[in-house]
C-alpha positions as a LaTeX table, in Angstrom:
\begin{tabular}{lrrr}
\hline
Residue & $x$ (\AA) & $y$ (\AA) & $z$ (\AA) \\
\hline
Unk1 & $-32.58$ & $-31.27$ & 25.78 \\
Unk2 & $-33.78$ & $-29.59$ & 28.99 \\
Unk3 & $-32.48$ & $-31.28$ & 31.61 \\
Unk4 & $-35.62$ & $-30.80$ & 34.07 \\
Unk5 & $-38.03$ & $-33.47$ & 31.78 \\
Unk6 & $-36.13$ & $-36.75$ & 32.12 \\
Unk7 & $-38.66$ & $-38.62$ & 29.79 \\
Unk8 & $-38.09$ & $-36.77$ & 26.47 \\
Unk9 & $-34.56$ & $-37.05$ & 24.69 \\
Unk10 & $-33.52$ & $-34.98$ & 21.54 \\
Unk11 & $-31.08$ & $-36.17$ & 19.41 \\
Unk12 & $-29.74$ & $-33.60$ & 16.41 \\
Unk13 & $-27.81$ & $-35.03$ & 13.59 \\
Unk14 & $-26.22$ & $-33.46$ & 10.31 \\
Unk15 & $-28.03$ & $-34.93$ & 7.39 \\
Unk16 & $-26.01$ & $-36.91$ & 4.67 \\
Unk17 & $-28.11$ & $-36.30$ & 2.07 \\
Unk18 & $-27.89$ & $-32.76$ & 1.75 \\
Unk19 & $-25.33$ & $-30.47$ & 2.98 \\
Unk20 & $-27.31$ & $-27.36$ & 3.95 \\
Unk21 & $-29.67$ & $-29.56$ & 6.11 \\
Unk22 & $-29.93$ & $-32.01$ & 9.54 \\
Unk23 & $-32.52$ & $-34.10$ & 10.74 \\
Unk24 & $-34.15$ & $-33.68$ & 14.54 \\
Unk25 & $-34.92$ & $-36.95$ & 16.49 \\
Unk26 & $-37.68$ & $-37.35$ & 19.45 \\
Unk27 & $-37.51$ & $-39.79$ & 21.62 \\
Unk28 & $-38.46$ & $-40.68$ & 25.23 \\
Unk29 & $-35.57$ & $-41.72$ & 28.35 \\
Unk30 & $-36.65$ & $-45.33$ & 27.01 \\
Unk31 & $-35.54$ & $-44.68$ & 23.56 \\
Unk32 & $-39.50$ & $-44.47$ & 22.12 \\
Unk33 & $-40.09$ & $-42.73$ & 19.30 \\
Unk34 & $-42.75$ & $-39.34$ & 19.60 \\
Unk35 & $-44.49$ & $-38.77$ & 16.56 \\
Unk36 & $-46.90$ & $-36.15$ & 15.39 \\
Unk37 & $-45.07$ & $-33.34$ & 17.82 \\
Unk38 & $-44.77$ & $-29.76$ & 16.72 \\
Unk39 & $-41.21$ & $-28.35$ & 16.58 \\
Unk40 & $-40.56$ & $-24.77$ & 16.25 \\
Unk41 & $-37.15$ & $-24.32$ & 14.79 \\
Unk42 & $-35.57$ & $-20.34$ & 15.13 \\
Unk43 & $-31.95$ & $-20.15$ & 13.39 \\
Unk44 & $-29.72$ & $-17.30$ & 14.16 \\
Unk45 & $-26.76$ & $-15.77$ & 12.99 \\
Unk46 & $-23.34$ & $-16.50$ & 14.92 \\
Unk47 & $-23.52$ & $-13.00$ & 16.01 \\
Unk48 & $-27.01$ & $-13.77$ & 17.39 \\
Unk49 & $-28.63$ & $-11.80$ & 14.82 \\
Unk50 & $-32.44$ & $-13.44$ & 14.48 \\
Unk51 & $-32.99$ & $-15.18$ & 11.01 \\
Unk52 & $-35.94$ & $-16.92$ & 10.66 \\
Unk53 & $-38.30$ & $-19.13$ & 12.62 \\
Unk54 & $-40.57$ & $-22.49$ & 11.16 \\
Unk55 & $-42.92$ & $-25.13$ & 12.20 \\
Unk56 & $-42.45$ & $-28.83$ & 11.64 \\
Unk57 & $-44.34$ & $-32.24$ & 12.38 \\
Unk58 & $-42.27$ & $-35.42$ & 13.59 \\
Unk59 & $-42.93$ & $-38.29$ & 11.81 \\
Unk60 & $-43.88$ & $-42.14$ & 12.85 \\
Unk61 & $-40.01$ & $-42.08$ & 13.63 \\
Unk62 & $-39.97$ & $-39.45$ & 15.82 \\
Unk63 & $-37.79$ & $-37.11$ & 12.91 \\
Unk64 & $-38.35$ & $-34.61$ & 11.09 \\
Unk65 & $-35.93$ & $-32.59$ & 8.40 \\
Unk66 & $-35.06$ & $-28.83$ & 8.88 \\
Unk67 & $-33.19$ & $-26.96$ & 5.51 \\
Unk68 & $-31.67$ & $-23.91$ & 5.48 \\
Unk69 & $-31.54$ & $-21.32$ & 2.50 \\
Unk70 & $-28.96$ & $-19.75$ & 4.49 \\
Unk71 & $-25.20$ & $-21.01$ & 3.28 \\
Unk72 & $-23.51$ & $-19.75$ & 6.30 \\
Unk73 & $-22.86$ & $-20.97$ & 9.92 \\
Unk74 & $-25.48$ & $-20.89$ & 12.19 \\
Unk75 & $-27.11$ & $-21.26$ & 15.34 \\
Unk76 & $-30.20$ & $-23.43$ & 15.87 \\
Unk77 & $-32.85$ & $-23.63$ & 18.32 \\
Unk78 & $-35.85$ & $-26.10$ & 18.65 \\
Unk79 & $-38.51$ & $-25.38$ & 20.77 \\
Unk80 & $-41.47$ & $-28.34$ & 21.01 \\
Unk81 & $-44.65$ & $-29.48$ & 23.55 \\
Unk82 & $-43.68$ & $-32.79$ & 24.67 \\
Unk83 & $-46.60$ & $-35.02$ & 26.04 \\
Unk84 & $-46.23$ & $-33.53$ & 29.74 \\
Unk85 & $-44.70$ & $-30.00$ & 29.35 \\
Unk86 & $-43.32$ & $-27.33$ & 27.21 \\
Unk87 & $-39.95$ & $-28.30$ & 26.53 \\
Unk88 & $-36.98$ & $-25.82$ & 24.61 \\
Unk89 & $-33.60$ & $-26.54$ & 23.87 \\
Unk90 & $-30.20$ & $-24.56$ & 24.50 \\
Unk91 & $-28.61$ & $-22.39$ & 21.50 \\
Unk92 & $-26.76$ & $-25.20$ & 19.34 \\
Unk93 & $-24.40$ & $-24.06$ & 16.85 \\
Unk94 & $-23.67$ & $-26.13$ & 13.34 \\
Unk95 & $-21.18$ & $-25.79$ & 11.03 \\
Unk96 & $-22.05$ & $-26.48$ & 7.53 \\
Unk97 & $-19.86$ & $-28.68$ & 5.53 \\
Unk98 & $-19.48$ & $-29.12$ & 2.03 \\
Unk99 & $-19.62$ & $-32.04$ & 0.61 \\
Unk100 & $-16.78$ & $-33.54$ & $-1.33$ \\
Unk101 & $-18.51$ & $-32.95$ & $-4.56$ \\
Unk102 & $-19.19$ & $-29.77$ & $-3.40$ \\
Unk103 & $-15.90$ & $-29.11$ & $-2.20$ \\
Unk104 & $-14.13$ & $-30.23$ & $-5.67$ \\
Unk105 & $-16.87$ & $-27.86$ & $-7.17$ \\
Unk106 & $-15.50$ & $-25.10$ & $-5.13$ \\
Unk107 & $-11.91$ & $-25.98$ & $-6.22$ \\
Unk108 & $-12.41$ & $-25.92$ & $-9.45$ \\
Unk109 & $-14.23$ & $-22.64$ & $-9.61$ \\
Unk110 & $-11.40$ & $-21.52$ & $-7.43$ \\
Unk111 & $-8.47$ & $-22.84$ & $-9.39$ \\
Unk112 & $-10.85$ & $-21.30$ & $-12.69$ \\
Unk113 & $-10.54$ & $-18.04$ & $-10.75$ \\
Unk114 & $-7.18$ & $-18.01$ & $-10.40$ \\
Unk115 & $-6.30$ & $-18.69$ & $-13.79$ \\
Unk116 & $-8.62$ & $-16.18$ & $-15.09$ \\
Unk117 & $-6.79$ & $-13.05$ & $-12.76$ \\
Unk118 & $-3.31$ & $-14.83$ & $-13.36$ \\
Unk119 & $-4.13$ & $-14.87$ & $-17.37$ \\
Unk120 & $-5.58$ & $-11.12$ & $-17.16$ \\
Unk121 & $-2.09$ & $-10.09$ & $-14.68$ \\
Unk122 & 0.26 & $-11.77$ & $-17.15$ \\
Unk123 & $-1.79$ & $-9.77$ & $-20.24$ \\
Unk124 & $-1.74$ & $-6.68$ & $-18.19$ \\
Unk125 & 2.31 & $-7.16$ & $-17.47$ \\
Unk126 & 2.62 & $-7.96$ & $-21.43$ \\
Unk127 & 1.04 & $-4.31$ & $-22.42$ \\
Unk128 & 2.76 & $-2.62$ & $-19.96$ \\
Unk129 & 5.65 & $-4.51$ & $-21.09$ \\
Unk130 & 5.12 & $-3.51$ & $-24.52$ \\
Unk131 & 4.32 & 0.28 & $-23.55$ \\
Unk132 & 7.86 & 0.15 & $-21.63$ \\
Unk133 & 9.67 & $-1.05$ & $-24.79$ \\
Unk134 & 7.66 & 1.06 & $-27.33$ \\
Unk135 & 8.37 & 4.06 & $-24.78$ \\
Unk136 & 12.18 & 3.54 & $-24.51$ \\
Unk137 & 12.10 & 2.76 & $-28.15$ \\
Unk138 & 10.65 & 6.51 & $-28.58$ \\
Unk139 & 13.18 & 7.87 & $-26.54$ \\
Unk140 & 15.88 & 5.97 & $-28.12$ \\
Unk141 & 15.11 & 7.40 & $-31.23$ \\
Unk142 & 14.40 & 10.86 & $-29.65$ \\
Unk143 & 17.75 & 11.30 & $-28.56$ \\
Unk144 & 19.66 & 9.84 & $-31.74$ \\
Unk145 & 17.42 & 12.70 & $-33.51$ \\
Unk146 & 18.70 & 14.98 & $-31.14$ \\
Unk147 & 22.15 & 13.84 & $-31.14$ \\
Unk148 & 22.25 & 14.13 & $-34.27$ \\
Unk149 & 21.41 & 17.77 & $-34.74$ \\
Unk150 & 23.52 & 18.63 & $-32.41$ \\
Unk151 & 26.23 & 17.23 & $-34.11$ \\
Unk152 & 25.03 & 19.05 & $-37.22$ \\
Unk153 & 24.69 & 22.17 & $-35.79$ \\
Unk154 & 28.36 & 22.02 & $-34.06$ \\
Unk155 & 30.04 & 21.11 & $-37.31$ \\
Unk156 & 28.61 & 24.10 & $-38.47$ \\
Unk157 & 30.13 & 26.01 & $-35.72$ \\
Unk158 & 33.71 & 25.92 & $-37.16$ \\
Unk159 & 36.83 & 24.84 & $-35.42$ \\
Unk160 & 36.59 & 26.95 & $-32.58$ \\
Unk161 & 34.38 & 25.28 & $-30.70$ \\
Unk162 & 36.35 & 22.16 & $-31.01$ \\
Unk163 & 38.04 & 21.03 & $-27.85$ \\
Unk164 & 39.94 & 17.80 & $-29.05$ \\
Unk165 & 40.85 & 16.56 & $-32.73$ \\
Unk166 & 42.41 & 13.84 & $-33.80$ \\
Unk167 & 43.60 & 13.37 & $-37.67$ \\
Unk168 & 44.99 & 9.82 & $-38.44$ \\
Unk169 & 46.84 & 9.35 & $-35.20$ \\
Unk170 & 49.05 & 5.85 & $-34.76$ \\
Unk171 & 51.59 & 4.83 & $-32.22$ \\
Unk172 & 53.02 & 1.31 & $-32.12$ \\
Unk173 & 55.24 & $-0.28$ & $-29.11$ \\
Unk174 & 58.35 & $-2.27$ & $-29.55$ \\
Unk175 & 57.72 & $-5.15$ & $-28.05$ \\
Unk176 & 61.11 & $-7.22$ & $-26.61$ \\
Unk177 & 60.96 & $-11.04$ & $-26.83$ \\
Unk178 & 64.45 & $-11.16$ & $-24.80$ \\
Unk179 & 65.13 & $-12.46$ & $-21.40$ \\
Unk180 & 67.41 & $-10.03$ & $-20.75$ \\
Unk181 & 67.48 & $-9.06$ & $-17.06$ \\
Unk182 & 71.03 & $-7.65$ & $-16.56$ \\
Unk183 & 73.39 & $-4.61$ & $-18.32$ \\
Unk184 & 76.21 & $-7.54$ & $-18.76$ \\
Unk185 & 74.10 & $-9.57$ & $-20.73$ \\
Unk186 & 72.67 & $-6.40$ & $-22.49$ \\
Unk187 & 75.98 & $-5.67$ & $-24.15$ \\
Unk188 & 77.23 & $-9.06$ & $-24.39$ \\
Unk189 & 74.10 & $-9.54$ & $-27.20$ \\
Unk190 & 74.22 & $-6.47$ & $-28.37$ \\
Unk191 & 78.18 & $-7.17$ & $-29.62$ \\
Unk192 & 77.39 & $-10.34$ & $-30.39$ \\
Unk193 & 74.22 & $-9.35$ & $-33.02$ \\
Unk194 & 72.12 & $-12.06$ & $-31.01$ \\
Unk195 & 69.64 & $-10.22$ & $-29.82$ \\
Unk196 & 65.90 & $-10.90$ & $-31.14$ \\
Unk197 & 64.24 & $-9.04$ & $-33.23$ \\
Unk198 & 61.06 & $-7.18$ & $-31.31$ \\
Unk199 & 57.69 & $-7.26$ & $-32.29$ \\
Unk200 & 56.18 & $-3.79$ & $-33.57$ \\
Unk201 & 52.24 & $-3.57$ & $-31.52$ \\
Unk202 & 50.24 & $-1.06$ & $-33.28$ \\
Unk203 & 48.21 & 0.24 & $-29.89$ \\
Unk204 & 46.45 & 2.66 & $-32.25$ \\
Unk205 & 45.86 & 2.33 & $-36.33$ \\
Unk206 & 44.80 & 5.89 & $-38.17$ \\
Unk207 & 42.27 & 7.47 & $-34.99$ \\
Unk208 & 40.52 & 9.83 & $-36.31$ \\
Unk209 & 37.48 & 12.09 & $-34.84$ \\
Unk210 & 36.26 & 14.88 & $-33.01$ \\
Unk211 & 35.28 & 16.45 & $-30.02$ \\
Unk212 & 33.26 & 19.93 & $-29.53$ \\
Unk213 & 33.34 & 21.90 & $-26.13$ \\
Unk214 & 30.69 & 20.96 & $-23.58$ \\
Unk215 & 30.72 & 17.08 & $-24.85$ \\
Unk216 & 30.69 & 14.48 & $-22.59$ \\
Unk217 & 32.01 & 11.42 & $-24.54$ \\
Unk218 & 33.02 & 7.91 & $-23.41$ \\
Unk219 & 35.13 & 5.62 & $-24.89$ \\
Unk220 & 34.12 & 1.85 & $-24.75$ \\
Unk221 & 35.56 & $-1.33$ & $-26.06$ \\
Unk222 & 37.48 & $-4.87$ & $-24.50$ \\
Unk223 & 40.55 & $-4.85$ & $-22.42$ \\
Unk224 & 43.51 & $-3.62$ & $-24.80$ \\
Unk225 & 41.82 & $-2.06$ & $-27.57$ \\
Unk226 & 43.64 & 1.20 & $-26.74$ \\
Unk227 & 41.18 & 3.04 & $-25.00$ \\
Unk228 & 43.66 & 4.45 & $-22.34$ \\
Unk229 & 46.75 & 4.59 & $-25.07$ \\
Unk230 & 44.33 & 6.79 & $-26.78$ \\
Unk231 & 44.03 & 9.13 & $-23.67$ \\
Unk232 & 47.37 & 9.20 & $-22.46$ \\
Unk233 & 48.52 & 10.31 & $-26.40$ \\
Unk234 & 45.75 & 13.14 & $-25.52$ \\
Unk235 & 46.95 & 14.03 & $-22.61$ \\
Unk236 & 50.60 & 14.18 & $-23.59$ \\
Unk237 & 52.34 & 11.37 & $-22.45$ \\
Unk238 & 52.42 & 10.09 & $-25.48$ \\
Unk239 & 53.68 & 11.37 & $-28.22$ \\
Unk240 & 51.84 & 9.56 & $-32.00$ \\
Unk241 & 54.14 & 8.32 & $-34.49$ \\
Unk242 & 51.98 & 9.66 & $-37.29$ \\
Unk243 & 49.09 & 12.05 & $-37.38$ \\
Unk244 & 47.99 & 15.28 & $-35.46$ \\
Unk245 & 46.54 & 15.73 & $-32.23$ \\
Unk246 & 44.55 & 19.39 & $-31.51$ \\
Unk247 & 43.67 & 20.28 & $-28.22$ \\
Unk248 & 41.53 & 23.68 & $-27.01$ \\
Unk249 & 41.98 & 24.35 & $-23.36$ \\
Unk250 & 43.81 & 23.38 & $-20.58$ \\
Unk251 & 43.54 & 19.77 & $-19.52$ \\
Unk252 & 43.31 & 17.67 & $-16.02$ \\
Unk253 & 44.06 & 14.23 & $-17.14$ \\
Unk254 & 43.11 & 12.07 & $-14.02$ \\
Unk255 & 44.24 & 8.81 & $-15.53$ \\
Unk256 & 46.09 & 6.92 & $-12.99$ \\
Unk257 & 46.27 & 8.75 & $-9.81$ \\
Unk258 & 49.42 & 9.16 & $-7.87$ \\
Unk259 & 51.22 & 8.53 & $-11.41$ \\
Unk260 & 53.97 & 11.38 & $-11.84$ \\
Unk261 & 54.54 & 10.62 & $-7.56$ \\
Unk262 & 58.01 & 10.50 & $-6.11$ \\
Unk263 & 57.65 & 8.06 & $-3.57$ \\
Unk264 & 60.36 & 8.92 & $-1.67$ \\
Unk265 & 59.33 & 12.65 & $-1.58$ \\
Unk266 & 56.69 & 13.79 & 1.10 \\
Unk267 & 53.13 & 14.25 & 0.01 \\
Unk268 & 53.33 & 18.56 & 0.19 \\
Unk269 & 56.76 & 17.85 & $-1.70$ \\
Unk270 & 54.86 & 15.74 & $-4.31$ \\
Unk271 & 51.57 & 18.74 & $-4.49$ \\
Unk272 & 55.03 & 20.79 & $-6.65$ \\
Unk273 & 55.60 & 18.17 & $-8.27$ \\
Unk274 & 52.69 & 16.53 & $-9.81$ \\
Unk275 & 51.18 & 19.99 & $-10.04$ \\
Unk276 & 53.99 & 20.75 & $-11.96$ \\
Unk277 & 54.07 & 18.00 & $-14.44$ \\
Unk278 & 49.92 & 18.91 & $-14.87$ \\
Unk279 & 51.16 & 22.60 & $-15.84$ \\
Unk280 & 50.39 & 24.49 & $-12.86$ \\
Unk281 & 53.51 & 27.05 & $-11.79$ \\
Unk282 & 54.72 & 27.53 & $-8.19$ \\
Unk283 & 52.96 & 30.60 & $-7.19$ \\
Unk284 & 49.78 & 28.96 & $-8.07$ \\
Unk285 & 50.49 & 25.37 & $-5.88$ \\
Unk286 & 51.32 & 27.73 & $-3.10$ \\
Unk287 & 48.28 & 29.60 & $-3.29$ \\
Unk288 & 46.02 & 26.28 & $-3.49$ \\
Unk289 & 48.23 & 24.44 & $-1.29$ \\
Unk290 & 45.73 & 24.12 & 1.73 \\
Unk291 & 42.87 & 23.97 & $-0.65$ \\
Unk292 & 44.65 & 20.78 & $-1.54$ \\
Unk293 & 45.42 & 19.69 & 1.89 \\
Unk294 & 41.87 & 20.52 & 3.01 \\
Unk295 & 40.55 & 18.31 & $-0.37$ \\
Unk296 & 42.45 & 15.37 & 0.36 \\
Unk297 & 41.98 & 14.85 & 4.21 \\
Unk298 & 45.70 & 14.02 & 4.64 \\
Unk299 & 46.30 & 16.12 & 7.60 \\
Unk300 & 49.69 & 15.51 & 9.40 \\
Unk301 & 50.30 & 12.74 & 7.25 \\
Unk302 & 51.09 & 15.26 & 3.83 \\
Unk303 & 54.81 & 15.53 & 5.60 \\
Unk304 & 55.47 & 11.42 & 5.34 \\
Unk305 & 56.83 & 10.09 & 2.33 \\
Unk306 & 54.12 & 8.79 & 0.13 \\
Unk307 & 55.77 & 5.46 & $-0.23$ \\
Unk308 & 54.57 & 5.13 & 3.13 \\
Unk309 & 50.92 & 6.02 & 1.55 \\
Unk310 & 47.96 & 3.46 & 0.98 \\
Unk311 & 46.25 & 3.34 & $-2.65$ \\
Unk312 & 43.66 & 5.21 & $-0.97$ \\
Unk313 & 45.92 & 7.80 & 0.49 \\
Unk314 & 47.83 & 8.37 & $-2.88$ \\
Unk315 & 44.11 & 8.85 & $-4.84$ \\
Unk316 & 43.21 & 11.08 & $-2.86$ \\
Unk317 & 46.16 & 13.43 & $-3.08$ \\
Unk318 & 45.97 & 12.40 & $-6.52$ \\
Unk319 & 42.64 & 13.70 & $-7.45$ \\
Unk320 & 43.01 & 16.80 & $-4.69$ \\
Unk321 & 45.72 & 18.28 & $-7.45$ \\
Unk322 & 44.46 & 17.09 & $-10.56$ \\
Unk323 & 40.77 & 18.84 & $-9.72$ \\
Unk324 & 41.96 & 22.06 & $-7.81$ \\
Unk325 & 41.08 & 24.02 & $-10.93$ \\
Unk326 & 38.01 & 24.01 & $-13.26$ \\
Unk327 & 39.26 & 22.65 & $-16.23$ \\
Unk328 & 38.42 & 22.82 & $-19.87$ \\
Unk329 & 39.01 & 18.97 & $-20.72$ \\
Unk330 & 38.25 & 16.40 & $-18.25$ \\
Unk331 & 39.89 & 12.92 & $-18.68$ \\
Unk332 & 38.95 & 10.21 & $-16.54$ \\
Unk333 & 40.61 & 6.68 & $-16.83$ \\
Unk334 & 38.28 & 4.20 & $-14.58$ \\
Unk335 & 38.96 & 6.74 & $-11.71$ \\
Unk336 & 35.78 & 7.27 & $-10.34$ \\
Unk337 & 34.89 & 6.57 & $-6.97$ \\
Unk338 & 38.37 & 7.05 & $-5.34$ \\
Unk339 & 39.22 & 6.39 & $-1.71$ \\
Unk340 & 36.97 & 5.71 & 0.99 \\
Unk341 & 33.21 & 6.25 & 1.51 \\
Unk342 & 33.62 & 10.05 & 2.77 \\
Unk343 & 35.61 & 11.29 & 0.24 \\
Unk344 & 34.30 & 9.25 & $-2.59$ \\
Unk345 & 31.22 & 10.79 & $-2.26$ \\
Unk346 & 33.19 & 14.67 & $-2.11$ \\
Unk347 & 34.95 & 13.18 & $-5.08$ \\
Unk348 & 31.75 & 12.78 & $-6.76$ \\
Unk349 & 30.00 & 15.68 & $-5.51$ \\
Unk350 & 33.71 & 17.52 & $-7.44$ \\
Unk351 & 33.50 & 15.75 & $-10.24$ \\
Unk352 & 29.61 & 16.44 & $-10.89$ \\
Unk353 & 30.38 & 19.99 & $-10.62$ \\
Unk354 & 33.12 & 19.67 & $-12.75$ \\
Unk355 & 30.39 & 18.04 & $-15.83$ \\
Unk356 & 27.54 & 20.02 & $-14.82$ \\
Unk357 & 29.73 & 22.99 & $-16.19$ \\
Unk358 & 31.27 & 23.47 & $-20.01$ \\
Unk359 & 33.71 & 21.29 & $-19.03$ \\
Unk360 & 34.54 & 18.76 & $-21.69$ \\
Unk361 & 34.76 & 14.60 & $-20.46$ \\
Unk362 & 36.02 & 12.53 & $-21.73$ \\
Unk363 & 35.76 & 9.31 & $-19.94$ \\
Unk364 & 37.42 & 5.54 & $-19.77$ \\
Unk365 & 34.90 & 2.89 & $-18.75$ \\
Unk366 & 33.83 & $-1.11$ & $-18.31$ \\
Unk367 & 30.61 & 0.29 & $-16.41$ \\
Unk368 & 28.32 & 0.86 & $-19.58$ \\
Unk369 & 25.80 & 1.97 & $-16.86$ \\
Unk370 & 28.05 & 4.51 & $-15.72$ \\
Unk371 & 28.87 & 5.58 & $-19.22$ \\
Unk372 & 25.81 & 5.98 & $-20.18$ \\
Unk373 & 24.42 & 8.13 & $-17.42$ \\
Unk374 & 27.42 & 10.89 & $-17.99$ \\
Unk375 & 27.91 & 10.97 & $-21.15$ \\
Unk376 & 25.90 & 12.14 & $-24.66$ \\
Unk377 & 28.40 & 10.87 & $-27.27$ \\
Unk378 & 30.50 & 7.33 & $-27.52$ \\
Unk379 & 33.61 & 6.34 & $-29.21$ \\
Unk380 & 33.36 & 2.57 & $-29.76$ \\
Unk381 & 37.63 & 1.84 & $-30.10$ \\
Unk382 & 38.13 & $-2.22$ & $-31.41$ \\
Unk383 & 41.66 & $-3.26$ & $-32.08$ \\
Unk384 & 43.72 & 0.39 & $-31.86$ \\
Unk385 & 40.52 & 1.31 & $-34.85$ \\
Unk386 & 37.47 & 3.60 & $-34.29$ \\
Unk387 & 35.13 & 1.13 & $-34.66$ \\
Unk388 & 31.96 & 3.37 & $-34.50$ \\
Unk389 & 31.12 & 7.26 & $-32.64$ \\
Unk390 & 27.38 & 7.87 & $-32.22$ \\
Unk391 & 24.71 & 8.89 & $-29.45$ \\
Unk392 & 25.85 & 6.73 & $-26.42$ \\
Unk393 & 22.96 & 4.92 & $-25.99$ \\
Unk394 & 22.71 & 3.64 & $-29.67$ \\
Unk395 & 26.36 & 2.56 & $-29.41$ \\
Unk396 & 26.39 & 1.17 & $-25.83$ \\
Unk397 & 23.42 & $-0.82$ & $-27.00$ \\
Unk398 & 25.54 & $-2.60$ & $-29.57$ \\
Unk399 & 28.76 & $-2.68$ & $-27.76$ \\
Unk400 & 26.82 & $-4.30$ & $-24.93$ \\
Unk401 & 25.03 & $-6.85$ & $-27.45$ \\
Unk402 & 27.93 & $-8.15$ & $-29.23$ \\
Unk403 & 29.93 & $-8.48$ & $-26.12$ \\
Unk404 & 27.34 & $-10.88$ & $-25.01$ \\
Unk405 & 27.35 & $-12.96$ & $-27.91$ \\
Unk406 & 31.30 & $-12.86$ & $-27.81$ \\
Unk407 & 30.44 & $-13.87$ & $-24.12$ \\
Unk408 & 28.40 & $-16.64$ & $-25.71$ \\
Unk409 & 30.50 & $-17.95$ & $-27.77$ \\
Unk410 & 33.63 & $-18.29$ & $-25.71$ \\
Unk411 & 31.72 & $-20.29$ & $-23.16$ \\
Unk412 & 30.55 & $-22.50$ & $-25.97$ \\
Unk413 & 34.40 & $-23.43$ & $-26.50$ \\
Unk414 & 35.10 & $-24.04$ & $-22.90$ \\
Unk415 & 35.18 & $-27.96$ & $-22.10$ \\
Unk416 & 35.08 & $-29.43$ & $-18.82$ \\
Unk417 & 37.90 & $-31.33$ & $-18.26$ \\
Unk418 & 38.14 & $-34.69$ & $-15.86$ \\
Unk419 & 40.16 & $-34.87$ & $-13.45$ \\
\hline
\end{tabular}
């Protein structure tokens, strides 16, 4: 209402029967109604964009309905001759509001919506799904194929190009049931014939297979199936108690690192040492010696006795003598990622070298993931037996499925007890 005519009031209200709508009301100071007065009504756009612009009639009442095709928020202005002068009104602005049956209209197109683009995102995710497995099914079956004539073409090769064979190798253990913690008691048993009998463990039954030059080949299977027996026989600290082992090339087994370590000898004493008991002669150790001492980042410390060492300490001297030459057989036992952060990533960086060459692996692992990305070939060993040898991710695929279920099943067994 302009505020200079103080006989003409103008009430605006938002119309209940339909939404997109309101209803204007004339009326004098007194509260009388004006009828038969022409309204101009302009609408605008929030911005203050012009819309449109219409004539309407108030009724006997003193009212008269305005609609509005537009379904957005606007701004409204009424312009009208009241009985003494031209009157106009200030820029209102109105909010339309659903109404609740609109509203749950709206939701339920909404909710439809959603379900439609969460139904087409879930069939989307199941064909790419599908494409993913179908894909790595492909190259599954790719790399059996071409595992597969590889291994025919290198058994054509003849035994040359073999680096390591093994032809029905066992070794058992005698296993002691005595408590027998002193030399007194020792002979005392031993005169007297008491002595129990010990338990023959067969830590590997008839092994047989082969490995060609170049291969990288893991062997997988539970805690104490004889993986690392099976190593350590390869190696040479073993010796089998039946059947052959062949080996082509010179070998850096880096099975348990600081093993072969006099701990009361100084670290450059123990470079002779172990470098000795891995086949390298003097004249060579002294040549490599600060290669070594460069390697393992010992510095002033290499002239303390390495019982004085940490774990870390020890690896790294460890792998600094095991690794100062390029082998032809690698053999890792769960000795990857040695010491700390700095060197474990030189120890790597050595060991990637090392397999990027024809150096042949062969590699002791619980990290299927790990086995997998190094190696081409896996030995699957189950109870001192060769269970299975095939392309490693055909046989890591089983391995990893039937330790699940074995997983599975064990839990199944498990009670809860009350306490």
């Amino acid at each position: 209402m302009d505020e200079r005519n103080n006989k003409i009031k103008t009430e605006i209200v938002l119309s209940i029967h339909n939404t997109f709508s309101l209803e204007a009301i004339l009326k004098t100071i007194d509260g009388a109604a004006l009828d038969n007065q022409k309204i101009t009504c302009n609408t605008y756009r929030l911005n203050g964009e012009f819309l449109n612009s219409h004539q309407y009639v108030s009724d006997e009442e003193g009212k008269f309905e305005v609609s509005f095709e537009e379904q957005e928020d606007l701004k409204i202005e009424l312009i009208f001759e009241g009985s003494e002068e031209y009157e106009k009104t200030e820029l209102a602005t109105f909010f339309l509001k659903e109404s609740e049956e609109e509203k749950e209209k709206i939701r339920e197109e909404q909710k439809q919506r959603e379900l439609e683009e969460k139904n087409l995102a879930e069939e989307k995710e199941r064909k790419e799904r599908a494409l993913r497995i179908q894909q790595s099914e492909e190259r599954k079956e790719k790399l059996i194929a071409d595992y597969n004539n590889n291994q025919n073409y290198l058994q054509t090769t003849g035994d040359e190009n073999i680096a390591i064979e093994l032809k029905n190798v066992s070794l058992s253990f005698k296993i002691g049931n005595d408590k027998i913690d002193n030399l007194k008691e020792y002979v005392i048993r031993t005169i007297k014939r008491n002595k129990e009998k010990k338990t023959i463990f067969k830590a590997t039954d008839n092994v047989s297979f082969k490995i060609y030059k170049g291969e990288k080949v893991g062997l997988i299977g539970y805690n104490g199936a004889g993986k690392s027996t099976l190593l350590k026989i390869i190696s040479g600290v073993y010796s089998p108690d039946e059947g052959d082992v062949i080996i082509n090339g010179n070998i850096a087994p880096l099975l348990s690192l600081g093993a072969g370590f006099d701990k009361n000898y100084s670290g450059r004493e123990n470079i002779f040492l172990n470098g000795a008991i891995l086949g390298y002669d003097e004249e060579f150790l002294r040549e490599k010696y600060d290669e070594i001492l460069e390697f393992s980042e010992l510095g002033e410390f290499i002239n303390l006795a390495v019982k004085n060492y940490s774990s870390g300490m020890l690896s790294k001297l460890g792998f600094s003598i095991a690794t100062i030459v390029d082998p032809d057989i690698l053999i890792l036992d769960e000795v990857l990622g040695v010491g700390d952060i700095t060197f474990r990533k030189k120890s790597e960086e050595k060991l990637k070298s090392l397999m990027e060459s024809n150096t042949t692996v062969l590699l002791v692992s619980h990290s299927i993931p790990e086995v997998r990305s190094i190696c081409d070939k896996a030995i699957w060993i189950e109870n001192g037996k060769v269970r299975e040898i095939g392309e490693v991710n055909y046989i890591c695929d089983k391995y990893t499925i039937e330790a699940k279920n074995a997983s599975k099943e064990k839990t199944k067994k498990l009670k809860p007890q009350r306490f």
